[in-house]
C-alpha positions as CSV (number, residue, x, y, z in Angstrom):
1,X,0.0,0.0,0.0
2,X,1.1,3.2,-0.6
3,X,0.4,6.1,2.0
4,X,1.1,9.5,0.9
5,X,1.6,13.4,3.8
6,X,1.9,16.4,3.7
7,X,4.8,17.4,5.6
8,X,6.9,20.7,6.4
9,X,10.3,18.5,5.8
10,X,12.6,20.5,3.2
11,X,15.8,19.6,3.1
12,X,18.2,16.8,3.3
13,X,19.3,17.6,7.2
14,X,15.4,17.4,8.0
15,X,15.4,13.7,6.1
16,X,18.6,12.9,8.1
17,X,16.7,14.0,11.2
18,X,13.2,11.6,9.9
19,X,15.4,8.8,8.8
20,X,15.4,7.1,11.7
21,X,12.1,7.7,13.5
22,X,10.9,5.9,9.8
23,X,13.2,3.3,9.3
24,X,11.9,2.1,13.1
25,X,8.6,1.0,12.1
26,X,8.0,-2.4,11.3
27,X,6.1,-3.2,7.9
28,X,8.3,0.0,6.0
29,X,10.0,-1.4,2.6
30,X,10.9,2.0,1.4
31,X,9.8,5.5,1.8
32,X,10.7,8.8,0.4
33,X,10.2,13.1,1.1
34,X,9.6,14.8,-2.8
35,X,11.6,17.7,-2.2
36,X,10.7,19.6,-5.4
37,X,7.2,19.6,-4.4
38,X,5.8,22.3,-2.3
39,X,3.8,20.2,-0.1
40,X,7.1,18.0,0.9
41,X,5.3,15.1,-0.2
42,X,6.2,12.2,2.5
43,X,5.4,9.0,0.5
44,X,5.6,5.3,2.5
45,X,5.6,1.9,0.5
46,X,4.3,0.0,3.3
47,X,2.6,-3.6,3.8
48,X,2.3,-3.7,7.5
49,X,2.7,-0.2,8.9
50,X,-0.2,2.4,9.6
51,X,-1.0,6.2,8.9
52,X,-1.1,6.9,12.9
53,X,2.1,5.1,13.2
54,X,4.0,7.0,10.3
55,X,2.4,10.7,11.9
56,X,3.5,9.9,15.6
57,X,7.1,8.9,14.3
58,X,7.5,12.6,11.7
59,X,5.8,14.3,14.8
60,X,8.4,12.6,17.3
61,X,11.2,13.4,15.2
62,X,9.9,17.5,15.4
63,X,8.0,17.5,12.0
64,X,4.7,18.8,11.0
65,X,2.4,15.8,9.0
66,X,-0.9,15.3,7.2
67,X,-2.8,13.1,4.9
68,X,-3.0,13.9,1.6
């Protein structure tokens, strides 16, 4: 399934900072911040893990996060 946010992530420190509040949720194969977009689109491949989970983790890490 593919999950897609609007986030306030815009540069490659702030993915740094996100990389491993993501890359700690079970059920993630791959996800990935569109830079170029003006939304910051945050979109998840995932088969396991769940909108709620993805927002705590962006929030955790300091980030603002919502469903497109």
């Amino acid at each position: 399934m593919t999950l897609q946010f609007k986030t306030n992530i815009k540069c490659n420190g702030c993915i740094n900072t996100v990389t491993p509040f993501l890359n700690s949720i079970q059920g993630i194969e791959r996800w990935e911040v569109n830079l170029n977009d003006p939304d910051r689109i945050l979109t998840v491949i995932a088969n396991e893990a769940s909108s709620p989970e993805i927002m705590e983790a962006i929030e955790k890490a300091g980030y603002k996060i919502e469903p497109v």
